[in-house]
C-alpha positions in Angstrom: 58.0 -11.8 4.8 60.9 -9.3 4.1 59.1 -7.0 1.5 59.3 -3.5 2.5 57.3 -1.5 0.7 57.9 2.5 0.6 56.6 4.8 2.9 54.5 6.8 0.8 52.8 3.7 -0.9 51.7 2.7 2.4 50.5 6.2 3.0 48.0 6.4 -0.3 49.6 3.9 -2.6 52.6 4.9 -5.0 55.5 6.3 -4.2 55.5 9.7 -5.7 54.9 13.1 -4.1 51.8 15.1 -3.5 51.6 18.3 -4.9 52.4 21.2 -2.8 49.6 22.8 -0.9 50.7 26.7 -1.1 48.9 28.9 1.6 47.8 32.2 -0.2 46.3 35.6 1.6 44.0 38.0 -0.8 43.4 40.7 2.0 40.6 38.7 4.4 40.9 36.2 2.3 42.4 33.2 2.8 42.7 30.4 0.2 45.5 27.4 -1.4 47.0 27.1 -4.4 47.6 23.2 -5.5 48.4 22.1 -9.0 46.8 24.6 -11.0 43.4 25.2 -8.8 42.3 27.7 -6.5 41.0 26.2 -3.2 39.4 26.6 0.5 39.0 30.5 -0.5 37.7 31.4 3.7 36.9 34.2 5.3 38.5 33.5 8.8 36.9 30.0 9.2 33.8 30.5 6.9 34.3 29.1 3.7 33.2 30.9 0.9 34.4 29.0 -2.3 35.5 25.3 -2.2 37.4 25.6 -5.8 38.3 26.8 -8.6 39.8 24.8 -11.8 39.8 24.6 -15.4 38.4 21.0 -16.9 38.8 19.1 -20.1 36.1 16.4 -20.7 36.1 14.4 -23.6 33.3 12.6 -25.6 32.7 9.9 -22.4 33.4 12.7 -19.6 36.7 11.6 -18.9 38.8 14.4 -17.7 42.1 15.0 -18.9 44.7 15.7 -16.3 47.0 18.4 -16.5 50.6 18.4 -16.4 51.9 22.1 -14.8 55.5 24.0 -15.8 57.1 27.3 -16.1 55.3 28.2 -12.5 55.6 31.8 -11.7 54.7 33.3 -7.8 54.9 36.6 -6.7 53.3 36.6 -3.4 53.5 39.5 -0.2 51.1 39.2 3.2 48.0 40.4 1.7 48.1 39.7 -2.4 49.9 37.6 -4.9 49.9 37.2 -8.7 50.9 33.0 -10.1 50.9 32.7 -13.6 51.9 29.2 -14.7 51.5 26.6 -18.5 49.4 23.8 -18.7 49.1 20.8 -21.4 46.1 18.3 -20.8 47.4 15.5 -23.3 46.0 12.4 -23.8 45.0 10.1 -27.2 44.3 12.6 -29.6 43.4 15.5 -27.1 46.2 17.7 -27.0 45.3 21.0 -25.7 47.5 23.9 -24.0 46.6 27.3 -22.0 48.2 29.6 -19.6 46.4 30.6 -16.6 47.5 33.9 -14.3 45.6 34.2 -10.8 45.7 37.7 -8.7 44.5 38.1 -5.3 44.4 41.8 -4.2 44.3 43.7 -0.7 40.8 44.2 -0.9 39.8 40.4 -1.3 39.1 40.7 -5.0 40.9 37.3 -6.6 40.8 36.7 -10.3 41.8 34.1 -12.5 42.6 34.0 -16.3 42.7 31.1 -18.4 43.9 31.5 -22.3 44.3 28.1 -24.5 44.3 26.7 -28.0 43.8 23.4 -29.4 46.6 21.6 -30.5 45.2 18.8 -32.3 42.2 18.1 -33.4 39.5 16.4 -31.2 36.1 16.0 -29.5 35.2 17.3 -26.4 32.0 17.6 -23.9 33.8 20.5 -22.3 36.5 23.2 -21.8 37.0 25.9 -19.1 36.4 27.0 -16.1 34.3 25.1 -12.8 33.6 26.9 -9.9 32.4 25.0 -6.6 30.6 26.4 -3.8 30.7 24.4 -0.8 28.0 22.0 0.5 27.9 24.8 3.5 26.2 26.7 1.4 23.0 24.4 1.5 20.0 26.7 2.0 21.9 30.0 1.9 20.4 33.0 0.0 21.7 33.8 -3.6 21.7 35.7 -6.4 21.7 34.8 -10.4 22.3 37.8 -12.4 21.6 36.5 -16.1 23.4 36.6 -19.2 20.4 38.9 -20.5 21.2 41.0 -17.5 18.0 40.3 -15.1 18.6 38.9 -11.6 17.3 35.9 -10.4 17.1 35.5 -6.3 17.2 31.7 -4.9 18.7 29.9 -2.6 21.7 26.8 -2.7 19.1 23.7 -2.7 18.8 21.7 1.0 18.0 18.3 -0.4 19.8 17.3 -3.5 18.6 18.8 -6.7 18.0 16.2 -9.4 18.4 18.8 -12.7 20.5 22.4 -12.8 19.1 25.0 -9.6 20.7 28.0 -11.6 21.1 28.3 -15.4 22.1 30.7 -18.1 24.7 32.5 -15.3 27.0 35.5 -16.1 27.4 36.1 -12.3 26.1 34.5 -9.1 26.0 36.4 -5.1 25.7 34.9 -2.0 25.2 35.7 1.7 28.8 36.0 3.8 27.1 37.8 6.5 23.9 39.9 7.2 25.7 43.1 5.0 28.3 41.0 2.7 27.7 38.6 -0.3 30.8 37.0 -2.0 30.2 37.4 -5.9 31.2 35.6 -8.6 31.4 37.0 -12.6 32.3 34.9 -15.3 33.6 35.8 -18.8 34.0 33.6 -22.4 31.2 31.4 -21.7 27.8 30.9 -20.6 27.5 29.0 -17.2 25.1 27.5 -15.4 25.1 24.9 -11.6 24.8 21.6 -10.9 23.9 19.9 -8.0 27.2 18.0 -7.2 26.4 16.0 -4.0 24.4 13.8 -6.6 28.0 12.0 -7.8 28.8 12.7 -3.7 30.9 16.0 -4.5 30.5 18.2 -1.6 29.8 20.8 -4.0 27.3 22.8 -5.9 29.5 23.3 -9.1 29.2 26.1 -11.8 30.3 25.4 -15.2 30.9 26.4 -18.8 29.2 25.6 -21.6 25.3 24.7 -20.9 24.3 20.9 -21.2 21.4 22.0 -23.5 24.2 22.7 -25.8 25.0 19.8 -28.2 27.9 17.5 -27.6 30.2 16.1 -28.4 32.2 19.1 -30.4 34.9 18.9 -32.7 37.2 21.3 -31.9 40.0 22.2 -34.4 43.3 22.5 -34.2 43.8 26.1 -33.6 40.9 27.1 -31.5 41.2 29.2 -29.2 39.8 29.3 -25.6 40.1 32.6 -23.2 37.6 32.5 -20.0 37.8 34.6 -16.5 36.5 34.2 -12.9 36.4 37.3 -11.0 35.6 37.2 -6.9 35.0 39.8 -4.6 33.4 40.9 -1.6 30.7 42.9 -1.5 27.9 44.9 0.9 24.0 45.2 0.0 24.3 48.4 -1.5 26.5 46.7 -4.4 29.9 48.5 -3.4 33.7 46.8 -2.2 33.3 47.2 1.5 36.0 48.7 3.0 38.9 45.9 4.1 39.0 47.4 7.7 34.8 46.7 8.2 35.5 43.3 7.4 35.6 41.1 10.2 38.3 38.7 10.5 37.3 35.1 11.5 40.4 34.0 13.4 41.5 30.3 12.6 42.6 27.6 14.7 45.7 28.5 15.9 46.8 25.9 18.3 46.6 23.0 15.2 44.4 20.7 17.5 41.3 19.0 16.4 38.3 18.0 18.7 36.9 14.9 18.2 33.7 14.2 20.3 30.3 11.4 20.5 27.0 11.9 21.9 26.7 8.4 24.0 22.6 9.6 24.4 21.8 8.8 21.3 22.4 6.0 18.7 21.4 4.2 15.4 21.5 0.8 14.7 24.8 -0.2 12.6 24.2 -1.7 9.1 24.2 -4.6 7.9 27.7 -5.1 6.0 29.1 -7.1 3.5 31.2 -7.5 0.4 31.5 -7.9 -3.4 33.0 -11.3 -5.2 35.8 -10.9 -6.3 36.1 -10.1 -10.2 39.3 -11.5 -10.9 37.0 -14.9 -11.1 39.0 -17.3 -8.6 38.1 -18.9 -5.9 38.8 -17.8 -2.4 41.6 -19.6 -0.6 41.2 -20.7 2.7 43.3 -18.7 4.4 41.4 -15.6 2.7 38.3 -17.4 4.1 39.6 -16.9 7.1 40.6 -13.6 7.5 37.3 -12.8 5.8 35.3 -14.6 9.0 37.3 -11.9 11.3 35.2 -9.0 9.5 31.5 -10.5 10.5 30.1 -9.9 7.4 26.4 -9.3 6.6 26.3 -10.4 2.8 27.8 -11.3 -0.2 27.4 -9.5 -3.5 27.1 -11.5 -6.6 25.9 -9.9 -10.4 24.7 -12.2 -12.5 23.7 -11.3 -16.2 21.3 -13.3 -17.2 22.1 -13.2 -20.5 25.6 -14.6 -19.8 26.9 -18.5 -18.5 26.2 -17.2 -15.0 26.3 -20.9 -13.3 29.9 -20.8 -13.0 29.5 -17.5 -11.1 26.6 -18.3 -9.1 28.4 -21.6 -7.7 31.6 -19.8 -6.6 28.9 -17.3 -4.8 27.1 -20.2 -2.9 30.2 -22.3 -1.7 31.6 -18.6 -0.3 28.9 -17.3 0.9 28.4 -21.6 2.9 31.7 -21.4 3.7 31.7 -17.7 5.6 27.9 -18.4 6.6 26.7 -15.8 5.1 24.0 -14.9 2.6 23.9 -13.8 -0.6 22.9 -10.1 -2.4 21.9 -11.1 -5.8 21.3 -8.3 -8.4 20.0 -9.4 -11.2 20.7 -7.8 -14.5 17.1 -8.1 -16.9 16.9 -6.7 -20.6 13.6 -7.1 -21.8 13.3 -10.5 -22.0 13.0 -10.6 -18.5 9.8 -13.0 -18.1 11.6 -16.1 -19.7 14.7 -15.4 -18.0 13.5 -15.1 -14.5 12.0 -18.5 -15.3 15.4 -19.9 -16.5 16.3 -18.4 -12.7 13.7 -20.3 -10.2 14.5 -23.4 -12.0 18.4 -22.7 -11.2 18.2 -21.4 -8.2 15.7 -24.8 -7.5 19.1 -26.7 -8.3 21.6 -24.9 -6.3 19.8 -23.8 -3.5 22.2 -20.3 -2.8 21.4 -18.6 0.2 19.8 -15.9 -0.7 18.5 -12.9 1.4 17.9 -10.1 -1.1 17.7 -9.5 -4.6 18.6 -6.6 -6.5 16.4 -5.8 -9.5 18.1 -4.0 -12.6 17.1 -3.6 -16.1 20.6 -3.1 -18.4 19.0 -0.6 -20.5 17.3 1.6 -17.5 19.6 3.8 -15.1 16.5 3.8 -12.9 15.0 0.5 -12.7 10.8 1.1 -13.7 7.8 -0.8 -12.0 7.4 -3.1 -14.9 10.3 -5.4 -14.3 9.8 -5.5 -10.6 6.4 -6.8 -11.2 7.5 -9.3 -13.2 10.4 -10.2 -10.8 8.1 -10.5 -8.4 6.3 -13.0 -9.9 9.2 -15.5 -10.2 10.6 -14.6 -7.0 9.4 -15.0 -3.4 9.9 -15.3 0.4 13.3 -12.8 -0.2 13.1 -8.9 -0.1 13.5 -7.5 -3.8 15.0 -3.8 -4.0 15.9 -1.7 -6.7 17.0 2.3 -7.7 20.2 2.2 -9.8 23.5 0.6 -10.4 24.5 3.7 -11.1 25.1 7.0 -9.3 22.4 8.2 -6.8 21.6 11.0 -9.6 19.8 8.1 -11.7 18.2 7.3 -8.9 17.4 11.4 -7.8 16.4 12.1 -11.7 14.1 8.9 -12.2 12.1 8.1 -8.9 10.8 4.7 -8.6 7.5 3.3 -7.7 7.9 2.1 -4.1 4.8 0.0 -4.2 6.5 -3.4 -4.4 9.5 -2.6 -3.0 11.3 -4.0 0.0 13.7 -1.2 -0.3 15.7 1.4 -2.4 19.4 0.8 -3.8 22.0 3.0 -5.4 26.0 2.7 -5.1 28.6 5.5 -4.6 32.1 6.2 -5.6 34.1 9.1 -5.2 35.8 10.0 -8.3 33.1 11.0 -10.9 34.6 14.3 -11.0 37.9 14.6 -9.1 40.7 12.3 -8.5 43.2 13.6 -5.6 43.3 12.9 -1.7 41.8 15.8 -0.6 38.9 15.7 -3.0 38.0 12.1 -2.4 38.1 13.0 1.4 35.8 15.9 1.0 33.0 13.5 -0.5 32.7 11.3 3.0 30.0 14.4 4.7 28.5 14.2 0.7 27.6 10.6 1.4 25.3 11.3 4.1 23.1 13.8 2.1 22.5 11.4 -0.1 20.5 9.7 2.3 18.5 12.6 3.8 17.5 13.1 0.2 16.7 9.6 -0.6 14.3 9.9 2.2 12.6 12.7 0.5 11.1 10.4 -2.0 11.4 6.5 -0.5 8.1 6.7 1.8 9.8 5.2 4.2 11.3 2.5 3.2 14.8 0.7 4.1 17.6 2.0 1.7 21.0 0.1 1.1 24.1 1.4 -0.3 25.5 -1.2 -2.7 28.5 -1.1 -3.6 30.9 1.2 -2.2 34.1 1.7 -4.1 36.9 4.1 -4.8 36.5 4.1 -8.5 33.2 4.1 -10.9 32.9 0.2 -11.8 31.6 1.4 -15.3 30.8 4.5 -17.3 27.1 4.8 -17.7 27.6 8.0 -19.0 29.8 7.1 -21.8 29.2 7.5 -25.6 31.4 5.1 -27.0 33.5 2.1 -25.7 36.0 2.5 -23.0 39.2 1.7 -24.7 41.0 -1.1 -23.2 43.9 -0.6 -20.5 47.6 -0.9 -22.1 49.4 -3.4 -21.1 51.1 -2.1 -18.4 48.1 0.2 -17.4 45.8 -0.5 -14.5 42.1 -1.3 -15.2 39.7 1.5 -15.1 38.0 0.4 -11.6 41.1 -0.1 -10.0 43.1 3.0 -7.7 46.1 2.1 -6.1 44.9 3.7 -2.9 42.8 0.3 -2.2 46.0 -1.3 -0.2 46.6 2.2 1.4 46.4 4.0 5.1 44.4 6.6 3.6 42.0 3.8 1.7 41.3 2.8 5.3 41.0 6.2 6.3 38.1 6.6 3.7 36.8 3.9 4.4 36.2 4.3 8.2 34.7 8.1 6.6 32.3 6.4 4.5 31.5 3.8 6.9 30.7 6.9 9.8 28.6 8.6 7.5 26.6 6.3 5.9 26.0 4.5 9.0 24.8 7.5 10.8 22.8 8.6 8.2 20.1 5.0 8.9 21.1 3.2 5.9 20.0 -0.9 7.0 23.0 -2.1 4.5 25.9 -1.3 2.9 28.1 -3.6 0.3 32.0 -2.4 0.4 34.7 -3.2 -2.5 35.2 -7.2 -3.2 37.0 -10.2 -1.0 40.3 -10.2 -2.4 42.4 -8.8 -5.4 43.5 -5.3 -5.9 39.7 -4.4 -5.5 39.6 -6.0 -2.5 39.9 -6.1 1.7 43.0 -8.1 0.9 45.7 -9.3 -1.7 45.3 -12.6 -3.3 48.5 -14.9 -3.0 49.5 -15.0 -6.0 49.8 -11.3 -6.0 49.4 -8.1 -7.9 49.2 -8.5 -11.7 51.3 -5.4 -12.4 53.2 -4.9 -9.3 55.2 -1.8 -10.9 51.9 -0.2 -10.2 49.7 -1.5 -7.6 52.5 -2.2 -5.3 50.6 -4.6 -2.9 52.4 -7.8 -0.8 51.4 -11.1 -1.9 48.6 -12.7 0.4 48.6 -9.9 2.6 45.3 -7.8 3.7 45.1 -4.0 3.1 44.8 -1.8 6.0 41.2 -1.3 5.2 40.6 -4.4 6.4 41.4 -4.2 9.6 39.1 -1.0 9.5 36.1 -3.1 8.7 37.1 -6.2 11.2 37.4 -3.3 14.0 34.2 -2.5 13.3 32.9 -5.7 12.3 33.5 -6.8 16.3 30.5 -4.9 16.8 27.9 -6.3 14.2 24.3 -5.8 15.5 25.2 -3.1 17.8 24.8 0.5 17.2 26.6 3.9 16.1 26.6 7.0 18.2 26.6 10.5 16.0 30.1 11.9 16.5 31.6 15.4 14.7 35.0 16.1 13.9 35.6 19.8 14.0 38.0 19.4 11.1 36.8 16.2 8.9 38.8 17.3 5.8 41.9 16.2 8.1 39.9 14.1 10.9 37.4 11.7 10.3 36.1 9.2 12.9 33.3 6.6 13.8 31.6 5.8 17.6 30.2 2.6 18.0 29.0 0.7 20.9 27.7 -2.9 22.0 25.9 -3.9 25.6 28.5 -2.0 27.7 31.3 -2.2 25.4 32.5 1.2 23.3 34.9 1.9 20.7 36.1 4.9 18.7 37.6 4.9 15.4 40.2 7.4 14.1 41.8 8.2 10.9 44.2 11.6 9.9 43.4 11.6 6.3 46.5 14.0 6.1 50.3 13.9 4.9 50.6 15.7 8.3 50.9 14.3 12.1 47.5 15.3 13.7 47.0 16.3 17.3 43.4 15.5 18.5 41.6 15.4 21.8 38.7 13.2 22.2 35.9 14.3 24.3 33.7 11.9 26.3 35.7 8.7 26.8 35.4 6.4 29.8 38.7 7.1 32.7 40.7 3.9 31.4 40.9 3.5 28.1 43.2 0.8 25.3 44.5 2.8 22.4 45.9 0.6 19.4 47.1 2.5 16.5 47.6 1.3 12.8 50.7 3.7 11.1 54.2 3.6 9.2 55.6 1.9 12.4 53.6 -1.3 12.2 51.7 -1.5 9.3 53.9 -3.9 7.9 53.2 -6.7 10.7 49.1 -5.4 10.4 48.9 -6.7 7.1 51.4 -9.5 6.7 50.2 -11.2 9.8 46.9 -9.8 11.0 45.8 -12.5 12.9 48.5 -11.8 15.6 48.1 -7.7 15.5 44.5 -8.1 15.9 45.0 -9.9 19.2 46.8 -6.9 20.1 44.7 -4.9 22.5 46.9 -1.2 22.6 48.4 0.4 25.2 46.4 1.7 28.7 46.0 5.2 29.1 43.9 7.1 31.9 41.6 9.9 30.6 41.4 13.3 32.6 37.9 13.7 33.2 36.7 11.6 30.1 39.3 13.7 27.7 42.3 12.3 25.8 44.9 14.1 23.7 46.9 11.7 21.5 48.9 12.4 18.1 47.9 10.5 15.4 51.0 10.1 12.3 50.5 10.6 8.7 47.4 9.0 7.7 47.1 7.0 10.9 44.2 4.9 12.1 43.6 4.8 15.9 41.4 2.4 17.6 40.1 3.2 21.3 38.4 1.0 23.3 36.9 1.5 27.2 38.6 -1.0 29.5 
């Protein structure tokens, strides 16, 4: 196959350019400006704010992206003034506001936002969001309140189901023994979230309380002004002194340490797959290529309201055909008793191989006790789970009754709330958390992760319809960066985390399509935009068959001591080892991993080759890589933009 396909859509799907990370000093601060948003605000290598952004949500929590112009920078060693237009425009929300941004000598940085309403339209919110990292976990803090009165706390350690801090007009928190970073907000009242619920890596403050009705109508006209003000401060409330301040130095040398604990190890989860939603069979030749990945499981939904038959048969002859069994949720209303009856007798005809059920009610985000009574009732000798279909808050905010449970469910995506690279990468160390928290409250039990996927599969917090795509629009579920190197690169994240973390199963994307391991053969349906090779698989495949090799064996905890540009996973079976690597950056990546065996095979996945990996992956995956010799168990190698490096003891 001749189709060449441009660099940057292999890199993370369409061929346009990333905005421009600008590197910003504020006296000891350090921080980036990118398309509008303050972000990585560090003192030397302690980061103190994650970002800073102005968001507008409409009625279903949709966020309306911004479109920049007329940027302004005046920037010297130590300060720097931006001022800059924005228009969020989209349907009838047409809104405009100017933002200006000063960082001084003495680490003070403040940002102004004015806007107004063009049109006339409903929103949830408008203004400012402030994140504080997930680093911040357990660190002491202080709430000053809108009436004035101070508050001390601490950032929550396990995730917090409802708001930690509320009714905000200016939050502290501990730097160092004698220096707090704080916070002061203007034109709003704000209170926090617990963002690692939606996987954010975040604790995120925000305008406009939730106890406040919405939606509003907000008139043409309307004006918005809001500020963020941050500076450093000592205990006895004054700017320290820049010189007292001490300077963290950074990495200087640009290399990043990868390195595995081979002592220690958890078993790896059991894996599988979604159907495929575009409804069509899988060929044989994707049957084939899907027997390379050594799946656990198959996902099938079935509403049971719904002419499920059709669905349920493709399910069983896939599942036959890849010998495989089958994750079944089950989607109740309250009718549940007769149609769990209507079930046995089908499943009596077909005979699907079933291994697990999930239990959901369609009008519960947390599924209750009462329908997994009557589930279990009608349904025996298989393990029956539930939690949510939704986000792991559902789940966090409503806890089930683990009584008759085999174990507890909930899926993850990572664009609730943000939508570039470098957001979606920082939710992968998010992902684990979820799990240390869902221990908190499962008594033990066995907790699965189903499904995994780049986009939300549906809104559940929406309050009216999702409009249909246009016609030359991409669905809502589907992101471009599915057939990408940095889709495998997540994927290999989430896969490190979430196996570390214990989870007994996970259940990633679907078989084939553009929400798929691989493209069907007839191809994308709007090729314009999803930019994918007929009957070819994406390079997140090959990430799952790498690590699909080494079903039943086990994962040894590994660190990355930079994992918003490094992530990677170390797995092992009987004497056999392999680590994982992906640069989730647009630049090349120098890294040195620690602990390796003296020979070692390195195969990489990049621009040079990525071509022949996915048009013909049969042949690259009998490709072994190259021999190198470790010195004393460490290896430097360069990894390109967004590459994927496999490493394997000889």
């Amino acid at each position: 196959m001749n189709t060449q396909l441009p660099t940057r859509v292999l890199y993370y799907g369409k061929d346009k350019l990333l905005p421009e990370q600008k590197e910003l000093q504020a006296g000891p601060l350090s921080l980036i400006f990118e398309d509008g948003d303050l972000r990585y605000v560090r003192l030397g290598n302690q980061e103190i704010i994650r970002r800073i952004y102005v968001a507008i949500r409409d009625r279903n929590w949709d966020t309306i992206l911004p479109k920049l112009s007329n940027l302004q920078m005046d920037t010297a060693d130590d300060k720097f003034q931006i001022t800059y237009d924005v228009e969020n425009k989209q349907d009838d929300i047409h809104f405009f506001w100017q933002g200006t941004i000063t960082g001084e000598v003495d680490g003070t940085v403040t940002f102004n936002m004015d806007g107004e309403a063009i049109s006339t339209f409903e929103r949830n919110r408008i203004g400012f969001c402030l994140l504080h990292p997930m680093a911040c976990s357990s660190i002491p803090c202080r709430v000053e309140k809108a009436d004035g009165t101070t508050e001390k706390g601490v950032f929550p350690e396990f995730i917090s189901p409802h708001q930690p801090f509320m009714d905000i007009q200016a939050i502290s928190h501990q730097v160092e023994p004698d220096l707090w970073a704080e916070v002061r907000f203007s034109g709003d009242i704000f209170e926090m979230e617990d963002q690692r619920n939606w996987t954010d890596a975040s604790y995120k403050t925000y305008c406009t309380p939730l106890a406040v009705p919405y939606p509003v109508e907000v008139k043409a006209g309307t004006k918005v002004s809001q500020s963020i003000k941050l500076s450093l401060k000592s205990e006895s409330d004054k700017i320290r002194p820049i010189g007292k301040i001490k300077h963290l130095s950074n990495n200087k040398d640009g290399q990043t340490i990868f390195t595995f604990n081979k002592e220690t190890s958890t078993r790896i989860p059991h894996i599988g797959l979604g159907i495929a939603s575009h409804g069509q069979p899988l060929s044989e030749k994707e049957l084939e290529h899907l027997k390379a990945i050594n799946l656990s499981h198959l996902r099938v939904d079935i509403d049971l309201n719904l002419d499920y038959q059709p669905t349920l048969q493709r399910a069983i002859n896939e599942a036959n055909s890849l010998g495989i069994s089958l994750e079944i949720a089950l989607h109740l209303d309250d009718s549940a008793e007769e149609q769990l009856e209507s079930w046995r007798r089908a499943v009596q005809q077909f005979e699907p191989p079933i291994a697990t059920y999930l239990i959901f009610h369609q009008d519960e985000p947390s599924t209750s006790s009462q329908w997994i009574e009557v589930a279990r009732r009608h349904l025996s000798d298989v393990r029956i789970g539930t939690g949510t279909n939704a986000y792991f808050t559902e789940l966090n905010r409503d806890l089930p009754s683990v009584e008759l449970l085999d174990f507890i469910c909930y899926s993850i995506n990572p664009q609730v709330h943000a939508f570039d690279n470098s957001s979606l990468t920082e939710t992968l160390e998010a992902q684990a958390v979820t799990v240390e928290s869902a221990r908190k409250f499962s008594e033990g039990l066995p907790l699965a992760v189903t499904p995994v996927t780049l986009l939300p599969r549906f809104n559940p917090n929406a309050t009216m319809p999702e409009p249909e795509p246009k016609a030359d629009q991409l669905p809502a579920q589907v992101d471009v960066r599915q057939m990408s190197l940095y889709g495998a690169g997540w994927t290999l994240g989430s896969l490190k985390h979430l196996s570390q973390s214990g989870v007994c199963s996970t259940t990633y994307y679907e078989t084939s399509g553009w929400r798929g391991v691989m493209e069907t053969e007839k191809g994308s349906q709007l090729p314009e935009k999803f930019q994918s090779i007929p009957g070819t698989v994406f390079p997140l495949y090959h990430v799952l068959a790498d690590v699909g090799e080494f079903a039943n064996g086990e994962i040894m905890p590994s660190t990355s001591s930079n994992p918003l540009k490094l992530e990677g996973i170390a797995i092992k079976k009987g004497n056999l080892s392999r680590i994982i690597l992906a640069n989730l950056s647009f630049a090349p990546l120098k890294v040195t991993v620690k602990n390796l065996a003296e020979n070692v095979l390195i195969r990489h996945l990049n621009e040079a080759n990525i071509q022949a990996a996915i048009t013909t992956p049969n042949a690259f995956r009998a490709e072994w890589g190259r021999r190198f010799s470790t010195s004393k168990g460490n290896l430097t190698l360069d990894l390109d933009p967004y590459a994927v490096a496999r490493i394997d003891d000889v």
